[in-house]
Legacy VTK file of the C-alpha trace (Angstrom):
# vtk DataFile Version 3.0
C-alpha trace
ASCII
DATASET POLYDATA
POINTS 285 float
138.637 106.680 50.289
136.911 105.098 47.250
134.858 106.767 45.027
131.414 105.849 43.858
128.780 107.321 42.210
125.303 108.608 42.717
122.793 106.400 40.693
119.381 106.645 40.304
116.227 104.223 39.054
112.665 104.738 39.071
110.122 102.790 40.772
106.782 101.172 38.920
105.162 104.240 40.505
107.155 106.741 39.360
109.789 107.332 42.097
113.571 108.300 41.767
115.094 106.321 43.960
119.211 106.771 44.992
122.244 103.923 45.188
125.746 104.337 45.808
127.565 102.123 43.125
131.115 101.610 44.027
133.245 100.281 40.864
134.957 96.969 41.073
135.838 93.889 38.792
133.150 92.898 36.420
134.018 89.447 36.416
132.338 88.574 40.045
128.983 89.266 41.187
128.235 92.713 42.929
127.993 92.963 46.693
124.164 94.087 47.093
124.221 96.062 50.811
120.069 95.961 51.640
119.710 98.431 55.041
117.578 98.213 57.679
114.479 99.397 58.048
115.354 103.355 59.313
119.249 103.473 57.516
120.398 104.729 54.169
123.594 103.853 51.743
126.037 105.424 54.730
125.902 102.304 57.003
128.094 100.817 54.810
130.791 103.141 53.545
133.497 101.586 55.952
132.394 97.868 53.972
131.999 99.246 50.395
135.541 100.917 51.056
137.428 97.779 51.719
135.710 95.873 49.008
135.627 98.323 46.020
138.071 97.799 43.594
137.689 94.006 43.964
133.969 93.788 43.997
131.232 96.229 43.121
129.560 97.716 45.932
126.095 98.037 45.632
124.185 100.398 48.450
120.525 101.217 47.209
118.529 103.749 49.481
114.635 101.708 49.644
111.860 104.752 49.357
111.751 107.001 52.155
115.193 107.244 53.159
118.309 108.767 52.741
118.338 110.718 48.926
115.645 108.351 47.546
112.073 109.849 46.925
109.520 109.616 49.581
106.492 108.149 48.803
103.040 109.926 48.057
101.269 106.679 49.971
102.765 105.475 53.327
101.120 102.288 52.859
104.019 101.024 50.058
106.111 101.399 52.953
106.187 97.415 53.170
108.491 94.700 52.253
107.021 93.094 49.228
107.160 97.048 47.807
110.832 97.025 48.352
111.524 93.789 46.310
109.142 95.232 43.941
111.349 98.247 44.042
114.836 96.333 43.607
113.456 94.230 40.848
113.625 97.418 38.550
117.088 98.414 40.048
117.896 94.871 39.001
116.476 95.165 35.741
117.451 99.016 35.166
120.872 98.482 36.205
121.086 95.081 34.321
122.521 93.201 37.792
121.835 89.909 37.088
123.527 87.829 39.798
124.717 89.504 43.452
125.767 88.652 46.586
123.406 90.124 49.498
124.016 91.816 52.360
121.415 92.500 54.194
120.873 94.616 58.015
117.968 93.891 59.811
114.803 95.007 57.474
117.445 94.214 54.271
118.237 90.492 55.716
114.363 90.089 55.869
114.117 91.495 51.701
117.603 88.993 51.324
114.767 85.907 52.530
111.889 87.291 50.814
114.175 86.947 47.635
115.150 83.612 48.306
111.483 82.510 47.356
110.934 84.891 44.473
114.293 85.019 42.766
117.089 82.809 44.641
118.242 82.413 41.117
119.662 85.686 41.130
121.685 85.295 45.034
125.086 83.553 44.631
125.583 83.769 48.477
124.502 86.152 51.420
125.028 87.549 54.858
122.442 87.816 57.113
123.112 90.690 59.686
121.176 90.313 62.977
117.941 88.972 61.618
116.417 85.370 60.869
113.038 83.978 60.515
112.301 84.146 63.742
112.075 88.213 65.228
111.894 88.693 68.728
108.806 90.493 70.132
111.074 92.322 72.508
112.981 93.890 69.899
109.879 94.711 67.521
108.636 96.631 71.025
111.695 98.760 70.867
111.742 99.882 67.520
108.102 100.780 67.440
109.043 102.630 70.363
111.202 105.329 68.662
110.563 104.966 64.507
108.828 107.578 63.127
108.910 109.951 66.376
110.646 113.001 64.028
113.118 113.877 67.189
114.788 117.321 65.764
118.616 117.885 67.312
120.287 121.504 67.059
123.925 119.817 67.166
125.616 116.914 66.150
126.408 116.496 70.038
122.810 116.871 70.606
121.871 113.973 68.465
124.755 112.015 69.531
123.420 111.999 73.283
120.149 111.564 71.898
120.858 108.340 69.950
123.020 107.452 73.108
119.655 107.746 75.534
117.777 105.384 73.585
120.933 102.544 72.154
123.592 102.435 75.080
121.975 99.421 76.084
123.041 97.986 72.564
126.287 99.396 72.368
127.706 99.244 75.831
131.569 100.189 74.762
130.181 103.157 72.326
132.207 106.674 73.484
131.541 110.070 72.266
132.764 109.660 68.911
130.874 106.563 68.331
127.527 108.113 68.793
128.795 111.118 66.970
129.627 108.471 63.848
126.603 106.894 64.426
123.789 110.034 64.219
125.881 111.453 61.128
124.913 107.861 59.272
121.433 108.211 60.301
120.956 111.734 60.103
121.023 114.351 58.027
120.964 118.740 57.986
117.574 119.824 57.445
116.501 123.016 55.304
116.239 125.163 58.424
119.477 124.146 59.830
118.009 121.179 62.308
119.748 117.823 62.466
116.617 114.824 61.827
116.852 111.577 61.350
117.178 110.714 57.346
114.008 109.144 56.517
110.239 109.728 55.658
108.625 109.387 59.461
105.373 107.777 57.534
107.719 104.283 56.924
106.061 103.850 60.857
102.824 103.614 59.798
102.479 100.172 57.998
105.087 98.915 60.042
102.881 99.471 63.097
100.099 98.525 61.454
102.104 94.903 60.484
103.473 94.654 63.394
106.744 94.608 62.135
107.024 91.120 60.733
105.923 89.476 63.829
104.097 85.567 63.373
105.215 85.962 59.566
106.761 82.347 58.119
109.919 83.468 56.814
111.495 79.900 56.941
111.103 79.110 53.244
113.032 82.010 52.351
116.175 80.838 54.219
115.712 77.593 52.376
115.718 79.381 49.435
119.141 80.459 50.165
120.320 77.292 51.816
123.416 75.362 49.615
125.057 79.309 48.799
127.662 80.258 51.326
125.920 81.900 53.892
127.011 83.924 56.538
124.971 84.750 59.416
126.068 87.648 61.834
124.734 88.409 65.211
125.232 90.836 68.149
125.261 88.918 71.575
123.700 91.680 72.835
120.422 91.313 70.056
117.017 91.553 70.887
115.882 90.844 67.555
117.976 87.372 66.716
117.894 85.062 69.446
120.695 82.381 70.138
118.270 79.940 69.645
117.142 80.677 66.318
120.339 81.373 65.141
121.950 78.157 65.647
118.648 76.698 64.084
119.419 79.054 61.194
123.187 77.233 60.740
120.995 73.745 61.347
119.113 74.451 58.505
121.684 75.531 56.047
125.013 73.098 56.726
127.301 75.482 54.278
126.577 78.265 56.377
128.818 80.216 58.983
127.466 82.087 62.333
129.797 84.668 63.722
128.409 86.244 67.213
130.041 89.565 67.959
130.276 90.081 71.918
129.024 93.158 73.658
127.162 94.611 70.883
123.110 94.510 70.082
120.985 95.256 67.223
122.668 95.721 64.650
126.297 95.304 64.323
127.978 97.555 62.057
129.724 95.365 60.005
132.952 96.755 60.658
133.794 95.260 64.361
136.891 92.777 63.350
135.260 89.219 64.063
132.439 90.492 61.389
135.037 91.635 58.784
137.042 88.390 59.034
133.660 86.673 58.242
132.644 88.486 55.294
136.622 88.382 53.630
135.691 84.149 54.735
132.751 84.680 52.676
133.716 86.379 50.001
136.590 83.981 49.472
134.290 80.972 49.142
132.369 83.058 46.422
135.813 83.586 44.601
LINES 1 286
285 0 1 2 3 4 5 6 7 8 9 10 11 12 13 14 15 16 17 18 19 20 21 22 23 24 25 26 27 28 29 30 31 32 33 34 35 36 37 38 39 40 41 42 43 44 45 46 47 48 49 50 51 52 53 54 55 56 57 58 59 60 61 62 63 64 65 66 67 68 69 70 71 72 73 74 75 76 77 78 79 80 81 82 83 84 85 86 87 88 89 90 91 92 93 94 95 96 97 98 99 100 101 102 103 104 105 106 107 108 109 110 111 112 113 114 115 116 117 118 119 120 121 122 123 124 125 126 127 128 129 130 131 132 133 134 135 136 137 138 139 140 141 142 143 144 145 146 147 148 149 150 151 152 153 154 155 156 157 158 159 160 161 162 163 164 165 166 167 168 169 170 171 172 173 174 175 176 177 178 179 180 181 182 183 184 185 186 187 188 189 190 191 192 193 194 195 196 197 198 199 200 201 202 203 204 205 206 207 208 209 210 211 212 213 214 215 216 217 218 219 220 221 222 223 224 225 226 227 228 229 230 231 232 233 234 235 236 237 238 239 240 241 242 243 244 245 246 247 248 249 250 251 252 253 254 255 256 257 258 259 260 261 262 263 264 265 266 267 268 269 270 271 272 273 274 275 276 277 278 279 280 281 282 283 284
């Protein structure tokens, strides 16, 4: 297993906020791994393990989750905060140049960067998310983020996680829901197994409505002539098929890779999506 270690920078406003920094060769960019919107550093242990020592392996936690600070108001719970908030990382951590990967909420950061600072993206992967977001999927997650469900066991919140994402994950057994709650959960003080993030990051993203009707377009094109990589579950109800192959239409020196049977958001770590990113990473050098 590869070691990394806890790092911390502080926010405009004052907040400590958490990354995993796993070591690699300082002569190639750092691999920047953006989560979405409810997930924390863990998602991508498995990816930062097979990279480190090669690359660096970047993981911040954005405020609210995981061991970063929570936020006094819920209403910086929205993206431009987060670039805001990885601008200092950038600056505090003196990361000048990076490859992103970004999940869900972190491939919609990835695009917002393209406008402000595509200067600083040598190439990026895109994990189930574009500039178009399907209202079916928005529905869903505002149907379960920031509900505060408390478990008493790790089987508990394995079946609970299972109730509300077997449709995603058709082939997940026991042991992959069991995986799955311990990456977005964590033990409370009082012994209770919750989910691993500040329940207020529902509020503005309710009140937004998630990103829906928002032109996100010109960030892709700010990332369009980098070697792209675009990954999508076939089971997705966030990324259509549609806009995806629109996505590779507007960026020719991109790559698509569709992973079969699985939804929002693959983990990274099914084979045809670790093939693509070692395809990736090998055009970066």
């Amino acid at each position: 297993m590869s070691e990394f270690s806890d790092c911390h920078w502080q926010s405009r406003d004052g907040l400590k906020l958490h990354y995993r920094d796993y070591p690699g060769r300082g002569d190639r960019p750092p691999l920047l791994c953006l989560p979405g919107l409810t997930r924390n550093a863990r998602d991508f242990a498995a990816l930062a393990e097979r990279h480190a020592g090669e690359w660096r392996v970047i993981c911040p936690e954005l405020r609210g989750r995981g061991d970063s600070a929570y936020a006094k108001d819920s209403a910086t719970y929205n993206p431009a905060q987060y670039v805001e908030d990885l601008a200092e990382l950038f600056e505090q951590a003196g990361i000048a140049r990076f490859v992103a990967i970004g999940t869900s909420l972190g491939g919609i950061l990835t695009m917002i960067m393209g406008l402000t600072c595509p200067e600083r993206i040598v190439g990026a992967l895109l994990n189930d998310i574009g500039p178009v977001i399907e209202p079916g999927g928005l529905k869903r997650i505002r149907g379960y983020v920031g509900q505060g469900r408390v478990f008493p066991t790790w089987m508990h919140a394995a079946r609970g996680l299972e109730e509300t994402q077997r449709a995603a994950f058709p082939d997940y057994e026991l042991a992959d829901w069991i995986a799955t709650a311990k990456r977005v959960m964590t033990v409370s003080g009082n012994g209770r197994i919750v989910f691993d993030y500040d329940m207020k990051i529902a509020e503005p993203f309710a009140q937004s409505g998630g990103g829906a009707g928002l032109d996100f377009w010109p960030g892709l094109a700010g990332l369009a002539g980098k070697p792209l990589l675009f990954v999508r579950g076939a089971l997705s109800d966030l990324l259509g098929a549609e806009t995806l192959g629109q996505m590779v239409a507007a960026c020719p020196d991109s790559e698509a890779v569709t992973i079969e049977r699985v939804g929002h958001p693959p983990t990274l770590d099914e084979p045809e999506a670790v093939a693509g990113i070692d395809r990736l990473l090998k055009r970066i050098g």
